[in-house]
C-alpha positions as CSV (number, residue, x, y, z in Angstrom):
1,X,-50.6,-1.6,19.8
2,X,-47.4,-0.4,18.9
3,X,-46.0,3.3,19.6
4,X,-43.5,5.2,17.5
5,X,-41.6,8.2,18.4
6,X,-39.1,10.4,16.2
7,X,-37.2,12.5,19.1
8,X,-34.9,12.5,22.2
9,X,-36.7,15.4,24.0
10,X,-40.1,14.3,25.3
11,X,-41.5,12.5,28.4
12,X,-40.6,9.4,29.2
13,X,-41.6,6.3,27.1
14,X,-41.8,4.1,30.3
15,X,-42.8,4.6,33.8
16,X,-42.5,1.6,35.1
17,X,-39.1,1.1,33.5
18,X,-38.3,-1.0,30.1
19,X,-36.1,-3.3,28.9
20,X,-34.2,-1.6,25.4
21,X,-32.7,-3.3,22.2
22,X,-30.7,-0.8,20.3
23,X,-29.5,-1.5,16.6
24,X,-30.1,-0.7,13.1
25,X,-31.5,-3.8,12.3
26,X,-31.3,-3.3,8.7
27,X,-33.6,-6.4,7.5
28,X,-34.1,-7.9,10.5
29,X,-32.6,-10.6,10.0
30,X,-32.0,-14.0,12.8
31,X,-29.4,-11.9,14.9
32,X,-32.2,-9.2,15.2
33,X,-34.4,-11.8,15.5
34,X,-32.7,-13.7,18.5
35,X,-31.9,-9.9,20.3
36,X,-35.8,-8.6,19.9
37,X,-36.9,-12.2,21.3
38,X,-34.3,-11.7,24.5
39,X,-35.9,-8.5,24.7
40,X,-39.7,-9.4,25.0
41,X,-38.7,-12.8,26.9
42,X,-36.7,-10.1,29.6
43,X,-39.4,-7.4,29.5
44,X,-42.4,-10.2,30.3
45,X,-40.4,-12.0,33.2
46,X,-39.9,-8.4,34.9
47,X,-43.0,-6.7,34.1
48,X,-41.5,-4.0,32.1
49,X,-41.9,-2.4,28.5
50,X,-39.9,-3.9,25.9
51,X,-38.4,-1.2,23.8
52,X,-36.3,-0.9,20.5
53,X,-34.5,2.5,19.5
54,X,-33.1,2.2,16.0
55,X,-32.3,5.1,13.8
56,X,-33.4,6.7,10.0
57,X,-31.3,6.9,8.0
58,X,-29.4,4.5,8.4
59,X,-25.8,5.4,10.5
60,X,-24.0,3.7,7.4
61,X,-25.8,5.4,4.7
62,X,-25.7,8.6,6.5
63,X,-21.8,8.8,6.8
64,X,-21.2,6.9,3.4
65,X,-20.4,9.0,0.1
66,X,-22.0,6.2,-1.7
67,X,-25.4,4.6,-2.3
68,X,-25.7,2.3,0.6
69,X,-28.1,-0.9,0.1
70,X,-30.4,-1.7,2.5
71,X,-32.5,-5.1,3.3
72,X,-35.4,-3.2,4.4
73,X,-37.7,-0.1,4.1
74,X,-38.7,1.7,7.3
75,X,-42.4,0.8,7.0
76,X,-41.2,-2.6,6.7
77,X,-38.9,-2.6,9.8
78,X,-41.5,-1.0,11.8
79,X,-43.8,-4.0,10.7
80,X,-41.1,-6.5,12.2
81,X,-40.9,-5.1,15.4
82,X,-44.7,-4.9,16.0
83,X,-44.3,-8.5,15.2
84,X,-41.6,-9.2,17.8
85,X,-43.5,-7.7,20.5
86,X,-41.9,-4.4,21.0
87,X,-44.8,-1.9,22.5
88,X,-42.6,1.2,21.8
89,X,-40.2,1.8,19.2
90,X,-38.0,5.5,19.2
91,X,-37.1,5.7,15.9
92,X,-34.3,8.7,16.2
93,X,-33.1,10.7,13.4
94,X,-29.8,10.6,12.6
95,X,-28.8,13.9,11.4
96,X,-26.0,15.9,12.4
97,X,-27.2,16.9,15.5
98,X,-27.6,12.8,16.8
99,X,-24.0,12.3,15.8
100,X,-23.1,15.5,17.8
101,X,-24.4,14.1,21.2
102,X,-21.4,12.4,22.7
103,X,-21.6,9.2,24.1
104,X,-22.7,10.5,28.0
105,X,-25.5,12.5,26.4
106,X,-26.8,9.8,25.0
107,X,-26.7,7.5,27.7
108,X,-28.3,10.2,30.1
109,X,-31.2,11.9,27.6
110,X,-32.5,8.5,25.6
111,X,-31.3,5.4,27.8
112,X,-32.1,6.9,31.1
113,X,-34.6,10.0,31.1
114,X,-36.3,8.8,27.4
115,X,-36.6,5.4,28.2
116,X,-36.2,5.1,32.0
117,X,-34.1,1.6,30.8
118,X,-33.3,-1.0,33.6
119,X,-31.9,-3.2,31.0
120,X,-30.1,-2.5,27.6
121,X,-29.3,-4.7,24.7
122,X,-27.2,-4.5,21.8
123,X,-24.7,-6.3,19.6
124,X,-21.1,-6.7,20.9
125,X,-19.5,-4.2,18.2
126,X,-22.1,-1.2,19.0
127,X,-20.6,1.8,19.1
128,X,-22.5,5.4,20.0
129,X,-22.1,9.0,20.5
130,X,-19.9,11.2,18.9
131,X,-16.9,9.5,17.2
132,X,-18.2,6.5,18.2
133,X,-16.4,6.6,21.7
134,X,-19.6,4.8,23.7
135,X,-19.3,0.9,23.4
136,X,-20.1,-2.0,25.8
137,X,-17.8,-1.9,28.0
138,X,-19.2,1.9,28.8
139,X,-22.6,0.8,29.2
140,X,-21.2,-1.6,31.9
141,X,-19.0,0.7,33.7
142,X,-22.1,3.4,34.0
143,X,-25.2,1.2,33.8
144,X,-25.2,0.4,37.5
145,X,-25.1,4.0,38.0
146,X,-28.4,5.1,36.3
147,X,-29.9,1.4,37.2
148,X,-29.7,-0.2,34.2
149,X,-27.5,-3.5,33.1
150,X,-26.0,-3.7,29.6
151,X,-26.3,-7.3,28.0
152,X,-24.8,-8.5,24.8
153,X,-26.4,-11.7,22.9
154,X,-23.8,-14.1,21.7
155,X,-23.2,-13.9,17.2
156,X,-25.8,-16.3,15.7
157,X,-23.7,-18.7,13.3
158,X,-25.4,-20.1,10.1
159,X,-23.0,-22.4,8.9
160,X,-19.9,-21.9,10.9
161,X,-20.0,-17.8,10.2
162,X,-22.0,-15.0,11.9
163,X,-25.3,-13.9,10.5
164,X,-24.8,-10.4,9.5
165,X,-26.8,-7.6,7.4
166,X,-23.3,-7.3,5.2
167,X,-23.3,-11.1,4.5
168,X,-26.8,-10.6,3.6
169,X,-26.5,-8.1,1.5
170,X,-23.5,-9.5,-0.7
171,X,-25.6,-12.7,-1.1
172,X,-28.4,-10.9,-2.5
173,X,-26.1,-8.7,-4.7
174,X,-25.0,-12.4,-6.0
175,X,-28.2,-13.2,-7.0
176,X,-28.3,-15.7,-4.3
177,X,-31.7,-15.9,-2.8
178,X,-31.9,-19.2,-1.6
179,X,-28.3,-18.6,0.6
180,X,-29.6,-15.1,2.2
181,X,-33.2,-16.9,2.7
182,X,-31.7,-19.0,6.2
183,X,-29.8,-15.6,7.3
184,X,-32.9,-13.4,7.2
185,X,-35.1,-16.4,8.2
186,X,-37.4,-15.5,5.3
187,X,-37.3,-15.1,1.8
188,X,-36.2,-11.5,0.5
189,X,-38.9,-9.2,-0.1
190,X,-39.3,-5.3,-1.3
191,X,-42.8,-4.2,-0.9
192,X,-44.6,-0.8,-2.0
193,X,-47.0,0.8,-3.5
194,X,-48.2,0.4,-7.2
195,X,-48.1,3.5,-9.1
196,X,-48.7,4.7,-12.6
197,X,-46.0,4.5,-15.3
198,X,-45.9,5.2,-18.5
199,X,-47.4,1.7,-20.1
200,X,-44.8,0.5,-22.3
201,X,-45.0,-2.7,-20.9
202,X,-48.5,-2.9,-22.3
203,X,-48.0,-2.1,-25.5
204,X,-45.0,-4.5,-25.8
205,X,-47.4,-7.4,-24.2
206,X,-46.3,-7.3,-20.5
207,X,-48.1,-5.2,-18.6
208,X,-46.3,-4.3,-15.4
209,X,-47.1,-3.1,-11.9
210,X,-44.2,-0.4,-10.7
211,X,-43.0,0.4,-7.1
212,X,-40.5,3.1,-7.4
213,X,-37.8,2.7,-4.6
214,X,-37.6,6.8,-4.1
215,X,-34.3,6.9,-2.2
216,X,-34.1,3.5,-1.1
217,X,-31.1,1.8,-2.8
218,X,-31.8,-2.1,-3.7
219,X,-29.0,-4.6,-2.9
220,X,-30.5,-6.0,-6.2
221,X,-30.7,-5.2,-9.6
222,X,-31.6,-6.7,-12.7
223,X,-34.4,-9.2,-13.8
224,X,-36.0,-11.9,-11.6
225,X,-38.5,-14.6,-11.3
226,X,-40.4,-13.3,-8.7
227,X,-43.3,-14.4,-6.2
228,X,-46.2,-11.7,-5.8
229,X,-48.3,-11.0,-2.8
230,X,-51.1,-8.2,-2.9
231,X,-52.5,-6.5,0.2
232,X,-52.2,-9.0,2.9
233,X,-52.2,-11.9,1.1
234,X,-48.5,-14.4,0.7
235,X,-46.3,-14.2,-2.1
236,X,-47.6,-16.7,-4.5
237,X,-48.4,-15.3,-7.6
238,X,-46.0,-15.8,-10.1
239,X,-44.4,-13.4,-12.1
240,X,-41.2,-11.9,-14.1
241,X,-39.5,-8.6,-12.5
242,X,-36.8,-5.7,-13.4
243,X,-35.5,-3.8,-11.1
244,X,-33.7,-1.2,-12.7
245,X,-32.9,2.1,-14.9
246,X,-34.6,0.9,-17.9
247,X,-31.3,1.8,-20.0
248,X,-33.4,0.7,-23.7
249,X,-36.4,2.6,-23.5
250,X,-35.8,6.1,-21.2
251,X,-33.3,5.6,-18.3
252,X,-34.5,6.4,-15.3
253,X,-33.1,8.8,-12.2
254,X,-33.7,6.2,-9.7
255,X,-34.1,2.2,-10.1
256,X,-37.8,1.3,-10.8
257,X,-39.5,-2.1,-9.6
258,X,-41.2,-3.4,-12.5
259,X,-43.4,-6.6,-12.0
260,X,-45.2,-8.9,-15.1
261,X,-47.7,-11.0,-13.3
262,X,-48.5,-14.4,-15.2
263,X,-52.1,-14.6,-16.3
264,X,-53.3,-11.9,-14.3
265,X,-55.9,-9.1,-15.5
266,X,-57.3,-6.2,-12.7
267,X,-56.6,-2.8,-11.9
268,X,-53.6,-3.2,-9.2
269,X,-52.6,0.8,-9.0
270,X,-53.2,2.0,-5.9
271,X,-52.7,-1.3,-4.2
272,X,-49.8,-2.6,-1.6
273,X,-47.7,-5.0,-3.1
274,X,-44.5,-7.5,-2.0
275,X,-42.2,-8.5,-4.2
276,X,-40.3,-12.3,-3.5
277,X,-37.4,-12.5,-5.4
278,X,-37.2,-16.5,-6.3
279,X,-34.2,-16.5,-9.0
280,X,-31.9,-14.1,-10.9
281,X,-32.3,-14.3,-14.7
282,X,-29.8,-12.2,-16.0
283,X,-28.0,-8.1,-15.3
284,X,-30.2,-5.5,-16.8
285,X,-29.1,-4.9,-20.8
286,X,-29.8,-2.0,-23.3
287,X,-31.0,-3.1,-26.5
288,X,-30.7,-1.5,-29.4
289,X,-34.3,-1.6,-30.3
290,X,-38.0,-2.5,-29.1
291,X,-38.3,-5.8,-31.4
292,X,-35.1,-7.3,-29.4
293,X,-36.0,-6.2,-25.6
294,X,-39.2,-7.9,-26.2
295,X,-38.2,-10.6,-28.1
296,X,-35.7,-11.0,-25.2
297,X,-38.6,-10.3,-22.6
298,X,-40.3,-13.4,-24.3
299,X,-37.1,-15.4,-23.1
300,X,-37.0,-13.9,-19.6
301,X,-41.0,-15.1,-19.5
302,X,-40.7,-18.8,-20.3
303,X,-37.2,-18.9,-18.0
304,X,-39.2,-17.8,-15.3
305,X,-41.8,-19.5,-16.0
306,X,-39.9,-23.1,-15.7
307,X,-38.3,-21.9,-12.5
308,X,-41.4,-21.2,-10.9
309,X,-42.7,-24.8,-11.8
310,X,-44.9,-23.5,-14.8
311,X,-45.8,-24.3,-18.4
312,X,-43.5,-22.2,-20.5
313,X,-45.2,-22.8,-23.3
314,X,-47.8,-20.3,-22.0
315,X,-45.8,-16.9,-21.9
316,X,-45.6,-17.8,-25.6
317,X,-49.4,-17.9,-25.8
């Protein structure tokens, strides 16, 4: 089983030494993919503990004035490297006093006494410690020093460019689901809990299950034909999605998930549910009253609907 821990103080994570991958890996996507496999593949041929460090929030988001997007959630991160085979994860907050530690400090207290590291893995541009002044070519020159090696894995190219979490996310921002689907090796998911709203969709004939994002800013926005999974189970259920302010009926602080599932009746609050955006239908619009949202929510039904290779006819039923 998999082992998380927040902080650099504490014993050491390895005794026996470990093999380290250290990223964001926002999404996970085939780069992170390719970098955790290199990791295990290492860790098994040495007999050591494969190990990812990554860091929440975000290093981006953290120094960005703005809203950054992100690909995944931490739970769902955390899933996806108990699926690549990491057997300890040091999840370190990044707060003022992680961007304080220069790059030495680092390398001494997580790398050496945290993780007791004999090899370390990252991208070619990482950058750490303060002002970003600890990059590869550091990790070379003292590696051999604390008796670890630092390894770089080569870009991986998806059609002649290099798979990133930025290309991701600005092919998701374009509504294009089926061009992001190859870089992430999967199809773009936001999962969460269902929670009680306020039922409008029911009285307006769509009932909808709602996963508020909290402080986790989509990379999408707007309404979707959408693939449902509940608890374990795969995406398959088809449905109609906002994800949003809801600008018509009561905006909003924070975007809401809002999911229609076709010809479905049950109680789903309370239950874990992922999200597969299939197709962008159109930007989120306020309407200047109930009888056009839902007469336009009839619309987004038998759109999505065809998309998702059913009758449309029936969302008119």
């Amino acid at each position: 089983m998999m082992r998380l821990s927040r902080d650099v103080a504490g014993s050491t994570l390895a005794p026996g030494g470990s093999v380290v991958a250290v990223g964001a890996f926002d999404g996970l996507h085939r780069g992170h993919q390719a970098l955790l496999a290199e990791v295990r593949e290492r860790a098994d041929a040495l007999g050591l503990t494969p190990i990812v460090v990554s860091f929440e929030p975000l290093p981006r988001a953290f120094f960005s004035p703005e809203p950054v997007p992100r690909l995944s959630s931490v739970r769902e991160k955390l899933r996806g490297f108990d699926a690549a085979g990491m057997e300890q994860v040091l999840l370190l907050r990044f707060n003022r006093a992680l961007t304080s530690m220069s790059a030495d400090e680092f390398v001494r207290q997580v790398l050496v006494d945290r993780l007791n590291a004999r090899e370390v893995w990252v991208g070619a541009d990482f950058r750490f410690g303060h002002k970003r002044s600890g990059d590869v070519a550091m990790l070379e020159r003292v590696g051999p020093g604390f008796g670890f090696t630092a390894r770089t894995m080569p870009s991986v190219l998806l059609d002649g460019a290099r798979v990133s979490a930025t290309r991701v996310r600005m092919l998701l921002s374009a509504g294009e689901f089926s061009g992001a689907a190859p870089l992430l090796g999967r199809p773009f998911v936001i999962d969460g809990k269902v929670e009680y709203g306020k039922q409008l969709g029911r009285q307006l004939g769509y009932p909808t299950a709602n996963i508020h994002l909290r402080d986790r800013t989509s990379p999408v926005h707007g309404i979707f034909a959408v693939r449902v999974g509940l608890g374990e189970s795969e995406c398959s259920w088809p449905g109609v999605a906002s994800l949003g302010v809801r600008p018509t009926v009561n905006e909003v602080p924070e975007p809401l998930l809002e999911v229609h599932l076709f010809d479905f009746e049950g109680d789903l609050y309370g239950q874990r549910m992922a999200v597969e955006f299939v197709a962008k239908l159109r930007d989120e619009q306020k309407f200047d009253n109930l009888d056009d949202l839902t007469v336009q929510m009839a619309k987004d039904a038998r759109q999505a609907r065809e998309l998702l290779g059913m009758n449309p006819r029936l969302s008119e039923a």
